[in-house]
C-alpha positions as CSV (number, residue, x, y, z in Angstrom):
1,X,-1.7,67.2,-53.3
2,X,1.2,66.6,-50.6
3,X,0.2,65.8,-47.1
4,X,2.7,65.8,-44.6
5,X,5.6,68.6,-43.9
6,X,6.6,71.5,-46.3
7,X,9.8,71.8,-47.2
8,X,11.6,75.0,-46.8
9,X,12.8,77.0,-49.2
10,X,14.9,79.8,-47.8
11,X,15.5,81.7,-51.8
12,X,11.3,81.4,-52.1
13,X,10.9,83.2,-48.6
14,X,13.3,85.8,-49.5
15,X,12.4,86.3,-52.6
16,X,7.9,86.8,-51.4
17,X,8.9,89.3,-49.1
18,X,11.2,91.2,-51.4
19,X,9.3,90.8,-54.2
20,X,8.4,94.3,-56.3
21,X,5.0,93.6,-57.1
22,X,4.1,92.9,-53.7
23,X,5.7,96.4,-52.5
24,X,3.9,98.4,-55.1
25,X,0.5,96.4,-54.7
26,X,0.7,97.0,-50.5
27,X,1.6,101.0,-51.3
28,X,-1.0,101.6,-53.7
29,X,-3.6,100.4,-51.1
30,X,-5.2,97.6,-53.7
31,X,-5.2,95.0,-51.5
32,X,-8.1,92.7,-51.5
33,X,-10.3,92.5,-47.4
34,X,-9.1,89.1,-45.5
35,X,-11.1,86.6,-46.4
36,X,-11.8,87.8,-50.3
37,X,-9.6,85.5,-51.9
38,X,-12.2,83.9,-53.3
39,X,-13.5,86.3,-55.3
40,X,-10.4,87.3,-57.1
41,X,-8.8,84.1,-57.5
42,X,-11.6,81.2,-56.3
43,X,-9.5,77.9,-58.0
44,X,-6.4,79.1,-56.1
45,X,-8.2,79.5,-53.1
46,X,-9.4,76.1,-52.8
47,X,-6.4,75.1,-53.6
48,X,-4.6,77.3,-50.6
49,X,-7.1,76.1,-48.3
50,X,-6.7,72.6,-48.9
51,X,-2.9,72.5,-49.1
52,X,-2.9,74.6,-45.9
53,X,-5.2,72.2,-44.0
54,X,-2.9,68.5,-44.9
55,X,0.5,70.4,-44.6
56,X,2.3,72.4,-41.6
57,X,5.5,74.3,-41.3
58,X,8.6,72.7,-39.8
59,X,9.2,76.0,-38.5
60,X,6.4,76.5,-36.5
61,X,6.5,73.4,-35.2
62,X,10.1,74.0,-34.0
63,X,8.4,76.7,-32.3
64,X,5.7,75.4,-30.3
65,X,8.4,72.4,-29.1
66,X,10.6,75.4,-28.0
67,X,8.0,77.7,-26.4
């Protein structure tokens, strides 16, 4: 598990928000309710929730030093 900061990718950020699936999935209305990862996915959502909670964004912490 890394701790510490993410590195950025700017091809992976591009590529998640133009991404077909994700387009056809948001249209169709078959998103999960916030907070349900668990049920669909509950190994990746550990996971998320554990890499989310030792890593932060150099991005966002550009930010707040900016704001």
């Amino acid at each position: 598990m890394k701790i510490g900061p993410r590195k950025p990718s700017l091809k992976k950020r591009i590529s998640a928000r133009t991404s077909i699936k994700r387009q056809v999935v948001h249209r169709a209305g078959l998103k999960m309710p916030r907070g349900y990862g668990w049920v669909r996915n509950p190994k990746r959502y550990v996971y998320n929730k554990v890499y989310n909670r030792t890593t932060f964004d150099i991005f966002k912490l550009i930010k707040k030093l900016f704001k």
